[in-house]
C-alpha positions as a printed NumPy array, in Angstrom:
array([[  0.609,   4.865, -28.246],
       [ -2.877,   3.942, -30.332],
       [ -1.266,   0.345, -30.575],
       [ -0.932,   0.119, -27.064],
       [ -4.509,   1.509, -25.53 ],
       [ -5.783,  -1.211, -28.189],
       [ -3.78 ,  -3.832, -26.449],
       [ -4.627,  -2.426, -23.152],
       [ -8.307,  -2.776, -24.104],
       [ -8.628,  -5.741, -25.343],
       [ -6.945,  -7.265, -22.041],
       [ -9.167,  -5.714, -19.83 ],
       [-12.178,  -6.846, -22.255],
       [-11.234, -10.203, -21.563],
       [-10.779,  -9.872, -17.599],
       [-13.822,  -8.271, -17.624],
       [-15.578, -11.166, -19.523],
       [-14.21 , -13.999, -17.106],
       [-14.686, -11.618, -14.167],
       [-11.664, -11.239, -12.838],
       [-11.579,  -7.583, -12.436],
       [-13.479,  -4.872, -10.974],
       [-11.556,  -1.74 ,  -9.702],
       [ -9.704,   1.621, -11.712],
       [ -6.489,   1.241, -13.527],
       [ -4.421,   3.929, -15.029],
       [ -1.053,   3.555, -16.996],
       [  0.681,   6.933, -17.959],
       [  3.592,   8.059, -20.179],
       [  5.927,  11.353, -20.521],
       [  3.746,  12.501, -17.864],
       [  0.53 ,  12.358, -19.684],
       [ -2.03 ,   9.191, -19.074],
       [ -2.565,   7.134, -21.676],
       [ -5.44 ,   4.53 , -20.426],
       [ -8.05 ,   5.065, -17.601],
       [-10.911,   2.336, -16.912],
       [-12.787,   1.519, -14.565],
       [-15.654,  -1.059, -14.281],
       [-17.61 ,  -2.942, -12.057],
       [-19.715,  -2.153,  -9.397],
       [-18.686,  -0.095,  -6.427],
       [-21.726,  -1.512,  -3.845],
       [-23.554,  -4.769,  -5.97 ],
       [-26.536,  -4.001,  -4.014],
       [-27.311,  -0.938,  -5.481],
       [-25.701,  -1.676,  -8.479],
       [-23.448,   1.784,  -8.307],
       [-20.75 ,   1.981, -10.96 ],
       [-17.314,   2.348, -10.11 ],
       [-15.766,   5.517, -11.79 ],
       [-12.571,   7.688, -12.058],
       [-13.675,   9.325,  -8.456],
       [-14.353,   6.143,  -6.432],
       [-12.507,   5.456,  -3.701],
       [-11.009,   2.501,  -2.492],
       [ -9.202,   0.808,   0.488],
       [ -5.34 ,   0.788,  -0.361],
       [ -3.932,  -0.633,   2.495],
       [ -0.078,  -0.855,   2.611],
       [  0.085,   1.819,  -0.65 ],
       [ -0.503,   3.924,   2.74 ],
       [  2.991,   3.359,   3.981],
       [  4.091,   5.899,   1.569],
       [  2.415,   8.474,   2.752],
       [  3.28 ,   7.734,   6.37 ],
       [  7.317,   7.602,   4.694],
       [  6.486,  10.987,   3.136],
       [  4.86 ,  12.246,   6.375],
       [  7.861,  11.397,   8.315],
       [ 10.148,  13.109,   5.456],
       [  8.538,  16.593,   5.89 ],
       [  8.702,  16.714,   9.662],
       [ 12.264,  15.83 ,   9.352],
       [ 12.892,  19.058,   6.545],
       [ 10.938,  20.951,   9.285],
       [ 13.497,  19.667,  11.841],
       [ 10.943,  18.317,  13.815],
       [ 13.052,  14.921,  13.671],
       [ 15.736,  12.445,  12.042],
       [ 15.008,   9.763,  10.545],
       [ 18.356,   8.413,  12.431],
       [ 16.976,   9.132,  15.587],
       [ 15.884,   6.503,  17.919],
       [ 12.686,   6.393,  18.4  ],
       [ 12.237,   6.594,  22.07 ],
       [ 13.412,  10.433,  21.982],
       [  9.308,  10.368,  20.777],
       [  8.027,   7.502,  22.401],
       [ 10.346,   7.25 ,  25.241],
       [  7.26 ,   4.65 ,  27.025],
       [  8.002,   1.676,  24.404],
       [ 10.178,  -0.505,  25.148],
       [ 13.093,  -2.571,  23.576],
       [ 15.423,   0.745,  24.652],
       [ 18.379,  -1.113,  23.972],
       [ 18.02 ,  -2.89 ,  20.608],
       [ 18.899,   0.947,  19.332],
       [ 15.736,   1.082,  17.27 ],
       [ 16.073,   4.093,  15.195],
       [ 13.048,   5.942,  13.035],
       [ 14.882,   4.725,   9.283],
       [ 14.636,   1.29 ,  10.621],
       [ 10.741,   1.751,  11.333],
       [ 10.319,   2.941,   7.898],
       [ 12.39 ,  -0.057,   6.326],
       [ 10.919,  -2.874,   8.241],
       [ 14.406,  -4.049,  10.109],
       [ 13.525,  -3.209,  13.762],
       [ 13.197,  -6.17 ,  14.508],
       [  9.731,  -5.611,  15.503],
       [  7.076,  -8.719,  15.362],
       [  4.251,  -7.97 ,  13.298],
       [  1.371,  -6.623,  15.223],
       [ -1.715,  -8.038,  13.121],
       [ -0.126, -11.704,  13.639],
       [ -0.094, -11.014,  17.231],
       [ -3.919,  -9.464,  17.663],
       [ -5.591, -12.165,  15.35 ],
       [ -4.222, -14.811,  18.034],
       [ -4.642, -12.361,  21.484],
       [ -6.863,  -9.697,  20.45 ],
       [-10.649,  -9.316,  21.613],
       [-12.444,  -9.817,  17.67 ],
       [-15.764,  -7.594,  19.219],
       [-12.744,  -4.569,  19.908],
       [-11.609,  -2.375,  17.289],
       [ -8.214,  -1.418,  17.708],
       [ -6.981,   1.214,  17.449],
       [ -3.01 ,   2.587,  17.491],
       [ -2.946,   3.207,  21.308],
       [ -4.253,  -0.205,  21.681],
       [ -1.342,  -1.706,  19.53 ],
       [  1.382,   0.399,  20.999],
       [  0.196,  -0.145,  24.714],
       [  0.161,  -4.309,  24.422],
       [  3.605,  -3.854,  23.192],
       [  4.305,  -1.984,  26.23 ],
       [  2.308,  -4.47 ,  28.369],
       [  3.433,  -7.698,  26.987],
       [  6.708,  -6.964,  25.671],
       [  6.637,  -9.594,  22.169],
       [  9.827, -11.227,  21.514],
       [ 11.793,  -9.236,  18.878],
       [ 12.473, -11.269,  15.61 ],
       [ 15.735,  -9.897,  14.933],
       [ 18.741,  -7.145,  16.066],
       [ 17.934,  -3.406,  13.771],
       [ 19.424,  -3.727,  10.642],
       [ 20.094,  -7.645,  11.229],
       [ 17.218,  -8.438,   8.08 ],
       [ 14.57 ,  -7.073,   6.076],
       [ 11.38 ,  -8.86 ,   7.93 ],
       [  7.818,  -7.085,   6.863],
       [  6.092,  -5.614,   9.612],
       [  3.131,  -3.229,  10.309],
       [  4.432,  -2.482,  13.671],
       [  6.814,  -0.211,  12.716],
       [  4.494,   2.175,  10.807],
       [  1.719,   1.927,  13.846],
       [  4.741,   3.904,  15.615],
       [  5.521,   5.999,  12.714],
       [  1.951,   7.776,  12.544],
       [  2.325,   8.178,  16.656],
       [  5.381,  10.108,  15.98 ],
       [  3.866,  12.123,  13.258],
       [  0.823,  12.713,  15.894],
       [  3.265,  13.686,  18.63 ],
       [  5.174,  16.022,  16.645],
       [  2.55 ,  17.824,  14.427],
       [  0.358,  18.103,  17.4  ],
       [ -2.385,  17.033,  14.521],
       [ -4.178,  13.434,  14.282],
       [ -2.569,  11.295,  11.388],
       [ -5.553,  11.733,   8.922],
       [ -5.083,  15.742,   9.356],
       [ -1.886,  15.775,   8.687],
       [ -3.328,  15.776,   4.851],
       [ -3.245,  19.605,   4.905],
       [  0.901,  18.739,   4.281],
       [  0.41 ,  16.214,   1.484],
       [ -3.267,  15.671,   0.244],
       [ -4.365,  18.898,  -0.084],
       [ -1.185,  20.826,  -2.128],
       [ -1.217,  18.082,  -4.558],
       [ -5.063,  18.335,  -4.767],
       [ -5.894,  15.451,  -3.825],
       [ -9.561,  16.191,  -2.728],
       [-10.627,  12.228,  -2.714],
       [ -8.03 ,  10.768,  -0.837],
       [ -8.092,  10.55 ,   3.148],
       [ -7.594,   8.987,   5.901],
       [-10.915,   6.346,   6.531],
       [-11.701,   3.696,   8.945],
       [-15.017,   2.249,   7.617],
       [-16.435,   0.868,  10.315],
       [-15.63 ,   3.748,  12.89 ],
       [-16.868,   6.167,  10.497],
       [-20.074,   7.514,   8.663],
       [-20.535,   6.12 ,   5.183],
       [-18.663,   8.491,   2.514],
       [-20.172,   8.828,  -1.006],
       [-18.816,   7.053,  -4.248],
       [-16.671,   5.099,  -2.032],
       [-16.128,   0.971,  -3.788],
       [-17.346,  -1.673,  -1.696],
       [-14.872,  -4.495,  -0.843],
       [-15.83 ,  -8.068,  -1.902],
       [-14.415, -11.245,  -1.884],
       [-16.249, -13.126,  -4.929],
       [-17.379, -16.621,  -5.011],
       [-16.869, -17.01 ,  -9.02 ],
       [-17.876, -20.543,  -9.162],
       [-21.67 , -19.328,  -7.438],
       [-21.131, -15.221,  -9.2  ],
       [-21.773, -14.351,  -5.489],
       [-20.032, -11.588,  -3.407],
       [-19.801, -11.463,   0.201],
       [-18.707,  -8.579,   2.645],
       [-15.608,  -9.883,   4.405],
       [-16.855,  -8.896,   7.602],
       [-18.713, -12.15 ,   8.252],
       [-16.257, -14.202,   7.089],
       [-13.837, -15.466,  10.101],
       [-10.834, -15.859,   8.06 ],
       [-10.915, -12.19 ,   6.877],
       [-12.292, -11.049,  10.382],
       [ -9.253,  -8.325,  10.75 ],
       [-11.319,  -5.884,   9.148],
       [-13.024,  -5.162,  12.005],
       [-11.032,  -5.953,  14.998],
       [ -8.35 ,  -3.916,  13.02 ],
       [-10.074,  -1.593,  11.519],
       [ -8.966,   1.227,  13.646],
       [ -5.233,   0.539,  13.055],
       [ -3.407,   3.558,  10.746],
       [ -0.066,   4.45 ,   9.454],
       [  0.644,   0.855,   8.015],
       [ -2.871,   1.638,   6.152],
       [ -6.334,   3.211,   6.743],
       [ -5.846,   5.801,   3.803],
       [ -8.503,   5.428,   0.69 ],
       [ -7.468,   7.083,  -2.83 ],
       [ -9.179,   7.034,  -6.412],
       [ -7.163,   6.276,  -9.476],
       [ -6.707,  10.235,  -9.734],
       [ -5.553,  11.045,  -6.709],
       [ -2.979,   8.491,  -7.049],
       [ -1.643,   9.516, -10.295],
       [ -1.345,  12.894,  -8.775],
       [  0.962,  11.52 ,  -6.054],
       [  3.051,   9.651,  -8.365],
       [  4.07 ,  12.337, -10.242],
       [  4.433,  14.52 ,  -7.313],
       [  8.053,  12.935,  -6.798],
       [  9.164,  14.739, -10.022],
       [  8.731,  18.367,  -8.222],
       [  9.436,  19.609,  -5.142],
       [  5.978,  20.448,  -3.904],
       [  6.423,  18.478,  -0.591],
       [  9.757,  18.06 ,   0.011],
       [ 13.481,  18.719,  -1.871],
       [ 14.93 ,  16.526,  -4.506],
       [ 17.046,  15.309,  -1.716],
       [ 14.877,  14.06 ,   0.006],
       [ 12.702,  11.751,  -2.232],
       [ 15.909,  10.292,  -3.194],
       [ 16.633,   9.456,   0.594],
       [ 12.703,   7.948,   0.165],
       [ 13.587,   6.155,  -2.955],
       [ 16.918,   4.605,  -1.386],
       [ 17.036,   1.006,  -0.466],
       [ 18.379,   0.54 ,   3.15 ],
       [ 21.304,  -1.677,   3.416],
       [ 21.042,  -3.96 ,   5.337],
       [ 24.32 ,  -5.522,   7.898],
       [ 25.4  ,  -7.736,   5.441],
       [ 25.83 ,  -5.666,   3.304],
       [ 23.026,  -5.918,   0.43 ],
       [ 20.635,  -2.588,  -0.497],
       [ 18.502,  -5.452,  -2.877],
       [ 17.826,  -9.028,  -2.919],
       [ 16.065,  -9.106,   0.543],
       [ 12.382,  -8.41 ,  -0.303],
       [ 10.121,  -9.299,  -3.246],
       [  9.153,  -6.749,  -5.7  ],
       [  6.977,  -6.546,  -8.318],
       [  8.784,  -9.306, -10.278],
       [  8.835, -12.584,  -8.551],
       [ 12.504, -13.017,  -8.361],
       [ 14.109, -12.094,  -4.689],
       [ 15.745,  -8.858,  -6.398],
       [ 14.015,  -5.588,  -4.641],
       [ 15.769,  -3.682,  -1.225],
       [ 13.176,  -1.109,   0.349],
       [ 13.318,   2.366,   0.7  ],
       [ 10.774,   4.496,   2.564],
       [  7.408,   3.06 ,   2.336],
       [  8.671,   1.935,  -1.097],
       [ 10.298,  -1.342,  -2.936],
       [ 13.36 ,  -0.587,  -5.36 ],
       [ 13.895,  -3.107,  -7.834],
       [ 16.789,  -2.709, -10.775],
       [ 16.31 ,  -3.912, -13.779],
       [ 18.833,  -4.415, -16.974],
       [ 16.182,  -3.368, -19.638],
       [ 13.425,  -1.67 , -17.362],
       [ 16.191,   0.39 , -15.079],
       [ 14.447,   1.653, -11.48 ],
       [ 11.434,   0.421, -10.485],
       [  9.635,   1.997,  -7.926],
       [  6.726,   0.005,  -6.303],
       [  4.374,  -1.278,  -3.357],
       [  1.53 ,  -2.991,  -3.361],
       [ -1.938,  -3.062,  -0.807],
       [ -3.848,  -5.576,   0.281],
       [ -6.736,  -5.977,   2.216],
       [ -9.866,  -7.85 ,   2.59 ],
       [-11.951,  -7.366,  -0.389],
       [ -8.93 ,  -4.751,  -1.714],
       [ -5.904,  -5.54 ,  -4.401],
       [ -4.188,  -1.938,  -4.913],
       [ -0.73 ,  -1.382,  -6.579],
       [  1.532,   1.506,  -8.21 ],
       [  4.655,   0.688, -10.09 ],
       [  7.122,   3.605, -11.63 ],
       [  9.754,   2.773, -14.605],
       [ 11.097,   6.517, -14.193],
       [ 13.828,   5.316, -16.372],
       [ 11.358,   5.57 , -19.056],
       [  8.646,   7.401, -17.676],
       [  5.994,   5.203, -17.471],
       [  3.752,   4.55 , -14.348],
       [  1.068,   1.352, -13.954],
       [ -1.866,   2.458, -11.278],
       [ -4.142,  -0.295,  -9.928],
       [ -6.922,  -1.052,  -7.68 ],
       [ -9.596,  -3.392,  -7.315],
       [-12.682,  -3.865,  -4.833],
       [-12.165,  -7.326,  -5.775],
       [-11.218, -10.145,  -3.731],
       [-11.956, -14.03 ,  -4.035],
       [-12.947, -17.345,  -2.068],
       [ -9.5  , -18.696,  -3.147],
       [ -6.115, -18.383,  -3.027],
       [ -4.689, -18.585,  -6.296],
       [ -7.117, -16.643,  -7.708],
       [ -5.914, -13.575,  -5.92 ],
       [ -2.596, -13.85 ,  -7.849],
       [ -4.889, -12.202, -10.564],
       [ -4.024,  -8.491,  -9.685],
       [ -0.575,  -9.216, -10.136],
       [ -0.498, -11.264, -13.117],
       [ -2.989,  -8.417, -14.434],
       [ -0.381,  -5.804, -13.648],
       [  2.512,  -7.457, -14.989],
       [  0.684,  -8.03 , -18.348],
       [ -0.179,  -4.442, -18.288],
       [  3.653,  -3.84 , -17.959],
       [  4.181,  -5.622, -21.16 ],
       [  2.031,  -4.071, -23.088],
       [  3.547,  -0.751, -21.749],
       [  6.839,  -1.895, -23.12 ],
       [  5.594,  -3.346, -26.276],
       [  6.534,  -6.665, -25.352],
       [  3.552,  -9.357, -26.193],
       [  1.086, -10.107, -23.668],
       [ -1.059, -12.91 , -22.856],
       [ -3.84 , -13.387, -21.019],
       [ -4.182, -14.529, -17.568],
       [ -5.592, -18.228, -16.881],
       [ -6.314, -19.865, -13.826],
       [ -6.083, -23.752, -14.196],
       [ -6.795, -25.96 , -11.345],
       [ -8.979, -23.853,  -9.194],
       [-11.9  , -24.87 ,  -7.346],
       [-14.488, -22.439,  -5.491]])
């Protein structure tokens, strides 16, 4: 264990020396963690320190908690997840594709992807919110990408009608419904947050996309190709929630109790749909870059020979790199998050490559550093 917080250090030594990272990251073993850091700053203009309680943007790591959501209303037989969903929403259309809840949750509705739709129709001075998503769909009617089940294609939509179900059915807005999930597991810094709807909260990180070449960071906001994060800042279920490190190690090993729900039900969560042809994996990336992963509830499930399960997701956002990956075959879990986001491209392959390195060192395999050839700012 000494051997591998030494390796752990030294990597994030170097990132920090080239500037590549700035965020929290946490890897834990036999249920104890083994390596917390965090560094950089959390606003650059008042030169605030990020630390184990800062919270950050994790965009799609919320489509967990919308899965779990979902999962408790069902063990208060409240719902299905094989219902369709118009027994909830019985407005939206597309009443004949069979659209069920378990195919909202595993991206194969069918459903086109909102944001791609908004950044092309949408109003960028209007924040959107859900109704505004849902009620365009109603309106305008998209053409559906595929039949339910047909294929694994990503989409936002789906979880946009998952937290309108958990509204309609709780009778409670989707960031309240934290009194079933936040609060038992103690989570006191994680909630629901839409930061440019809301009041400021304190010790929260800054998002930044970083112009390394000129050491200069910029609020997205201003920048058109990263305008979403206004005009979509009022969007939730397929994100919205912000976490710290903590919190997030506290959710991760939530799934080896039954605090929220029954042991039968996280394994429905952790259980890769199949899909009509047949495959539960192979359909959607995972945290390795081979084609190898099937998804479950707000979760990827890859399978690997020496690592066994692995149970992942990442988040991304404007200024925001977040990511969780479980081995529970060996119980070891990688957290990671970053208020760090750059001018190009292939320099936000970082986070990955970062986290991938981190899972060698967790399985005392060697390690190298990350390094960005070819890259202009």
């Amino acid at each position: 264990m000494p051997e591998k917080t030494e390796q752990l250090e030294k990597l994030v030594t170097y990132l920090n020396s080239q500037k590549l990272i700035s965020g929290a990251l946490l890897t834990a073993e036999k249920e104890k963690p083994v390596f917390i850091k965090t560094l950089g700053k959390a606003n650059v203009d008042t030169n605030e320190n990020i630390h184990k309680e800062t919270m950050f943007e994790i965009a799609s790591l919320t489509k967990s908690f919308t899965g779990m959501a979902i999962m408790i209303l069902q063990e208060q037989g409240k719902l299905d997840a094989q219902d369709l969903i118009h027994m909830y929403i019985p407005e939206f259309p597309y009443q004949v594709k069979g659209i069920k809840i378990h195919n909202l949750l595993t991206h194969t509705s069918g459903l086109p992807d909102y944001i791609e739709i908004f950044e092309e129709h949408w109003d960028r001075n209007r924040i959107a919110c859900n109704k505004d998503i849902i009620e365009y769909f109603i309106e305008n009617e998209p053409e559906l990408i595929g039949d339910t089940d047909e294929k694994f294609e990503y989409s936002n939509t789906g979880y946009i009608l998952l937290a309108e179900i958990i509204e309609r059915l709780s009778g409670q807005a989707y960031g309240d419904f934290k009194d079933h999930i936040f609060d038992p597991l103690g989570m006191t810094r994680t909630r629901a947050f839409a930061q440019r709807m809301e009041e400021p909260i304190e010790g929260y990180a800054k998002g930044y996309i970083y112009f390394k070449d000129e050491n200069r960071f910029e609020l997205p906001d201003g920048i058109d190709q990263h305008a979403y994060v206004y005009f979509l800042d009022g969007a939730k279920g397929d994100g919205q929630v912000s976490s710290t490190v903590n919190d997030l190690y506290k959710w991760t090993e939530s799934f080896k109790t039954n605090r929220l729900v029954k042991t039968e039900t996280i394994k429905q969560i952790f259980q890769p749909t199949q899909l009509q042809d047949g495959r539960r994996s192979h359909y959607t990336y995972g945290f390795h870059s081979e084609m190898n992963a099937g998804y479950g509830y707000g979760w990827k499930i890859e399978k690997d020979e020496k690592l066994g399960k692995i149970i992942t997701h990442d988040g991304y956002g404007a200024g925001y790199s977040s990511g969780i990956v479980i081995y529970p075959d060996h119980e070891i879990t990688i957290i990671y998050m970053s208020n760090l986001d750059y001018s190009d491209g292939p320099l936000n392959k970082t986070h990955h490559e970062i986290m991938l390195e981190i899972e060698n060192i967790m399985f005392n395999r060697p390690f190298k550093y990350p390094v960005l050839q070819n890259v202009k700012s």
